[in-house]
N, C-alpha and C positions, 0 to 999 in steps of 0.2 A: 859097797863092801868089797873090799880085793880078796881076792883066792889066794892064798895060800901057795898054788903050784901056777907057774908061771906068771902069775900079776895081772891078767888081765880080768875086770870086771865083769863079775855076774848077774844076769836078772833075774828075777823070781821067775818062775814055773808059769809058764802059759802068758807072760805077760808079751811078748811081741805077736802074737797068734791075735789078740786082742785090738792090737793098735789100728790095721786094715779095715776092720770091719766096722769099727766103732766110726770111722772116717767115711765108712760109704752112707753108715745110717744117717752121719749128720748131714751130706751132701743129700740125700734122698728125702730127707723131712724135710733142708731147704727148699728143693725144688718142687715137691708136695705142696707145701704152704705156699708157693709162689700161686701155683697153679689153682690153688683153692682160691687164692684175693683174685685172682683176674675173673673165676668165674664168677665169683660174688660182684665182683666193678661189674662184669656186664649185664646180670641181672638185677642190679642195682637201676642204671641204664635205661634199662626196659622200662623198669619200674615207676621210675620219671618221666621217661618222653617216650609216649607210645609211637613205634611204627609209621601212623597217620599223620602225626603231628610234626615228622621231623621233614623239611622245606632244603630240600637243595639248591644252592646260589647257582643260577643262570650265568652264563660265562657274559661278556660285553656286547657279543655280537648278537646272542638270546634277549638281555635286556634290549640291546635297542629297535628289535626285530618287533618287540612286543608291546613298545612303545606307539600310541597314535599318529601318523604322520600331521604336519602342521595342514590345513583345510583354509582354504580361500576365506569360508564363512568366520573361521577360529580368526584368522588377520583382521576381518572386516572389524569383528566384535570386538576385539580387543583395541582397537582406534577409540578416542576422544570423539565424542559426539559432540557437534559441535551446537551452541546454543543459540545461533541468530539462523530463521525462519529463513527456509530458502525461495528466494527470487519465483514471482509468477512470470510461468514463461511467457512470450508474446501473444501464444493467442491468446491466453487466456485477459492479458490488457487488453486488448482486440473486442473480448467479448465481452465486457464490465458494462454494465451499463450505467447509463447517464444519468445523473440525480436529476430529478423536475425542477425541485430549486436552480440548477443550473439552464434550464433547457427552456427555451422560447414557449411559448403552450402553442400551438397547433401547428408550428415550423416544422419543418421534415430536419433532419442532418444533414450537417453540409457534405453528406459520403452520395446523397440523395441527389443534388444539383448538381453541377461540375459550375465553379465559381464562372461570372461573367465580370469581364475586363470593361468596367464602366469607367475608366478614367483614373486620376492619380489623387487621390487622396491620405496619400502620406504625411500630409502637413494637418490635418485634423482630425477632433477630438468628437465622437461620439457620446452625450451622455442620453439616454431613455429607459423606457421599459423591455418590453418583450418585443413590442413592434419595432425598437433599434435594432432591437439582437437578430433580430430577421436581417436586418443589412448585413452583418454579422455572417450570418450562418451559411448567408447565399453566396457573399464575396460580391456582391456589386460596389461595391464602396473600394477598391485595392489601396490596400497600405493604411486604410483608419486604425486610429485605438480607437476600444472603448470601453467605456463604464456603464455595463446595462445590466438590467437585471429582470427576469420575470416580477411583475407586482409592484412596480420600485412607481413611489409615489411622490409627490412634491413636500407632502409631510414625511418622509423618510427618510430624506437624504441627508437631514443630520442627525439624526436618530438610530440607522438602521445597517447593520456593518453586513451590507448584502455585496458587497464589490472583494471580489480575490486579487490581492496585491502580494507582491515576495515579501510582505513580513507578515499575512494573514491577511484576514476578513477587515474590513475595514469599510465606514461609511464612506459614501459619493463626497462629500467634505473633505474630508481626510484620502483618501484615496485621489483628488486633485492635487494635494499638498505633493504627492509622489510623482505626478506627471512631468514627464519633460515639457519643453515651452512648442507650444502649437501653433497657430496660425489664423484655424477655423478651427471656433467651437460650436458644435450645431446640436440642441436642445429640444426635445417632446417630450413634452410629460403630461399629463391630463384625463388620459380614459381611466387611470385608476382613480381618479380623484372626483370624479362626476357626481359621487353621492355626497359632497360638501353640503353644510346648509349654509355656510358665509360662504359668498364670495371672495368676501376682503381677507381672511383667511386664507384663503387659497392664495389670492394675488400677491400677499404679504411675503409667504414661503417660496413663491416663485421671486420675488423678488431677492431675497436674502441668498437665494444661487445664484442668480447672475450677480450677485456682488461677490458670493466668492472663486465664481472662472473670474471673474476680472480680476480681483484680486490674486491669485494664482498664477493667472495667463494675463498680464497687464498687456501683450501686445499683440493678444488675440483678435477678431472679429469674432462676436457671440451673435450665432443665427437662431432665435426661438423660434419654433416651427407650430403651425397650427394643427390642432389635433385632425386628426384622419378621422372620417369620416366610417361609420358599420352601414353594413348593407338594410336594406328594406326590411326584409324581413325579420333581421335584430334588432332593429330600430319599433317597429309596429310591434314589438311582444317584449321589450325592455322598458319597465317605469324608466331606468335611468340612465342605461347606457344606450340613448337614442338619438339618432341625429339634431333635432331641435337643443335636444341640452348639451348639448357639441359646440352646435354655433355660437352657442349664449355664454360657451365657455372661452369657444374663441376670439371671441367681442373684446372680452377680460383681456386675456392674453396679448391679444395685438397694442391695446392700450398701455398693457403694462409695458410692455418690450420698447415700444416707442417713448415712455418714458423714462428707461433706461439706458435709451440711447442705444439697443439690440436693434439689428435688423430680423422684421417679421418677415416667415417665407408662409407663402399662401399653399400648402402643398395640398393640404384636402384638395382645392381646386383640380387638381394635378391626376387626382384620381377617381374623381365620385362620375360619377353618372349624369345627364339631366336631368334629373332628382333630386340630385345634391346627395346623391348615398352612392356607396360603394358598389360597384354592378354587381351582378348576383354569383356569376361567375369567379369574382377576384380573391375569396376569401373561404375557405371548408367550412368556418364556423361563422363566417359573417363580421369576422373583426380582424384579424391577422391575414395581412396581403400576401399574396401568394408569388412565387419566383417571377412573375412578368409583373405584376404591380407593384414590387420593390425594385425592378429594374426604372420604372416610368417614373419613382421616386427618386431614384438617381439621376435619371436623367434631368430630371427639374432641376434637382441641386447643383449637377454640374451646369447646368445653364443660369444660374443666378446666382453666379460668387461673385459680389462685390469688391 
C-alpha cells in the first residue's frame, strides 16, 4: 500500500519486531531437533552393540605380534610323509639271523673260523648236503661254487627248489641249467637217503644227476664221492644212520659212478678212524666234520684231481 505523504511503503503495526525472532525459533528448533536424533543414534547404538561386544582392529604390527611363530615341529609336520619303509641300518643286518633252512646243522658261521687257504678251487662245482656246506662255511675249498643245501637229498634234486639263484629258489636241476661251465664237478649225497628200502631207486636218481652235470657241464670231470663216515657212537645208537649202512651204500655208489664213467673218490677213507668210523673227537654231533676234518677233506681232494 503507498502512503499518501511522500510514497514510501508502509507495513503493518509490529510486523518487523516479528521477523528476528521468529528466525531465531526456527534456527533453535533446528538445532534442538539435531541434538535430539544424535542423542537417540547413540542410544540407539548402545542398544545394538553392547560395550563388551564392540572388538577393536589390532594395527599390523599387533596382528602379527599375536600371530604363532612358525616351530621346527609345525615344518616337520607339514612335510609329505613319505611311503616306502626306511632302510635297516647295518647293525641291525648284522644282527638278522640266519634261517636253518639256510644254515648247515651243527657248522659254526664262517664269522667263527677264519677261512683256511686249501688250494684253488675256482674251476669247480660243489653239489651236496649240509656236509658240502661245511666246505662252504669254513673257506677250505677257495673260489668253489656251490649248490648245497641242508636235507638236500638224491630224491630232491629235481623235485625240490631248495638252491638260491638271481631269479629265485630253484631246484639242483634247474639251478645247473644257470651255472657257468666248470671244470670239476664234485658230488655227495647219500646220508639223507639211508632210510631207502630200494636200492635201485636210489642208484637210479643218482644216476639221472650225473646225467644232468654232464649234460650241463659237457666238459666237466664229475667226481662222486663216498659217503663220510658218523662216529661210533652214532653209528651204535642209529637203526639207520650207521656205518654198516654207509658202506652198503657206498658199494652202490662206486658201482654206479664207474658205470658212468664218474670218477669215485674214497674220501670216508680220508677221515674215519681204525674203525672205519669217524673219530670221536671230529664231529659235536657225530656226523658233521668239524674245521680240521674238513680241512683233511680237502686236502684229499686236492690230492686227487685227475
Amino acid at each position: 500500500m503507498m502512503s499518501k505523504n511522500g510514497g514510501k511503503p508502509k507495513y503493518m503495526k509490529g510486523e518487523d519486531g516479528r521477523k528476528p525472532l521468529n528466525k531465531l525459533l526456527v534456527i533453535a528448533g533446528i538445532g534442538l531437533g539435531c541434538c535430539l536424533l544424535a542423542v537417540l543414534g547413540v542410544l540407539a547404538v548402545k542398544a545394538v552393540f553392547p560395550p563388551d561386544s564392540i572388538v577393536l582392529s589390532s594395527s599390523p604390527a599387533q596382528e602379527s605380534s599375536q600371530q604363532p611363530s612358525s616351530t621346527v615341529e609345525e615344518a616337520s609336520s607339514t612335510d609329505p610323509v613319505s611311503s616306502e619303509p626306511e632302510e635297516p641300518s647295518s647293525a641291525a643286518e648284522e644282527s638278522r639271523p640266519v634261517s636253518s633252512a639256510e644254515e648247515p646243522e651243527a657248522v659254526p658261521s664262517a664269522s667263527a673260523t677264519a677261512p683256511v687257504k686249501q688250494g684253488d678251487f675256482s674251476d669247480a662245482l660243489f653239489i651236496g648236503d649240509s656236509r658240502t656246506e661245511a666246505l662252504n662255511v669254513y673257506g677250505v675249498v677257495q673260489g668253489a661254487s656251490f649248490l648245497s643245501n641242508k636235507g638236500l637229498a638224491v630224491n630232491t634234486i629235481f623235485t625240490k627248489a631248495s638252491i638260491r639263484t638271481g631269479s629265485g629258489m630253484a631246484t639242483v636241476a634247474d639251478a645247473l641249467r644257470q651255472e657257468p661251465q666248470h671244470k670239476r664237478v664234485y658230488i655227495m649225497l647219500g646220508i639223507n637217503d639211508l632210510g631207502w628200502p630200494s636200492m635201485e631207486t636210489f642208484t637210479g636218481n643218482y644216476s639221472k644227476l650225473i646225467d644232468a652235470v654232464r649234460s650241463s657241464q659237457p666238459n666237466a670231470t664229475i667226481y662222486v664221492q663216498s659217503i663220510l663216515p658218523v662216529s661210533k657212537k652214532k653209528s651204535d645208537s642209529d637203526p639207520v644212520i650207521n656205518n654198516a649202512n654207509i658202506n652198503r651204500f657206498n658199494e652202490q655208489i662206486q658201482k654206479m659212478a664207474e658205470e658212468k664213467g664218474a670218477v669215485y673218490l674214497e674220501v670216508n677213507k680220508a677221515l674215519m678212524d681204525s674203525a672205519g668210523a669217524l673219530p670221536a673227537g671230529a664231529a659235536t654231533d657225530g656226523i658233521h666234520p668239524n674245521v680240521d676234518y674238513c680241512r683233511k677233506w680237502a686236502e684229499y681232494l686236492k690230492a686227487n684231481v685227475k
